[in-house]
C-alpha positions in Angstrom: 0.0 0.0 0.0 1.7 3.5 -1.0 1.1 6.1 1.8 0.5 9.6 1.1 2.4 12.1 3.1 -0.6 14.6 5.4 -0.4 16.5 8.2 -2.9 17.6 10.8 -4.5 20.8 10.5 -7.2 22.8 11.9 -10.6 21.6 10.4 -11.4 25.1 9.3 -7.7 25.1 7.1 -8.8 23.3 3.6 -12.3 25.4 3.3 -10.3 29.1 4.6 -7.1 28.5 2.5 -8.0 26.2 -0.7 -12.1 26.5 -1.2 -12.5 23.4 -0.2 -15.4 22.1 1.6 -15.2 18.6 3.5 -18.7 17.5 4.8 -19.6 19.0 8.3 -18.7 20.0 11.5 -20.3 19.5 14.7 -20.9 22.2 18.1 -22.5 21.6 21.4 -25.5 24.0 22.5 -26.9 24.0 25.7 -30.5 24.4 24.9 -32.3 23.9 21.4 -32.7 27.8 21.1 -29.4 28.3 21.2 -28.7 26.3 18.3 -29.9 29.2 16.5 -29.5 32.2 18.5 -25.5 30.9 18.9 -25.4 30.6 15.3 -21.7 31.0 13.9 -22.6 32.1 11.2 -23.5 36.1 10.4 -26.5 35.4 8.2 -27.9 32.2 9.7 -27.7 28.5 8.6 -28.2 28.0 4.6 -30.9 25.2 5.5 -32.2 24.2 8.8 -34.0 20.4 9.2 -36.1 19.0 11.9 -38.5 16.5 12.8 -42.2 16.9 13.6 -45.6 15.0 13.0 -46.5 18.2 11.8 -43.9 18.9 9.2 -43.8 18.1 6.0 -42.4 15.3 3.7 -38.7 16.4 2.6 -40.3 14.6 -0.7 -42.4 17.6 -0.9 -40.1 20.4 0.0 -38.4 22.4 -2.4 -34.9 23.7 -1.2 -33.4 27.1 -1.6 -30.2 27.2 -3.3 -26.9 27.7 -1.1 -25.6 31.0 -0.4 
């Protein structure tokens, strides 16, 4: 098996420095309202899901594109 030289970086490194975008990242919040009013980001999340018997289908939804 050939290895490929890496090294460890911050998680924030390939997305700041090369564009690059590698799935997700994770954060602890205390309550569920804080998941949005500790938001790290200045505009808001680009999509938020949840669960509910009152929601509807994702099969339904149409998404707003990305920012």
């Amino acid at each position: 098996m050939k290895k490929i030289p890496g090294v460890a970086v911050n998680p924030s490194e390939p997305t700041t420095k090369c564009g690059y975008y590698w799935g997700y990242s994770v954060r602890f919040a205390r309550t569920f309202s804080k998941v949005f009013s500790e938001c790290p980001y200045a505009d808001g999340y680009d999509l938020t899901v949840g669960t509910s018997e009152r929601g509807k289908n994702l099969d339904h939804v149409e998404f707003p594109s990305f920012r």
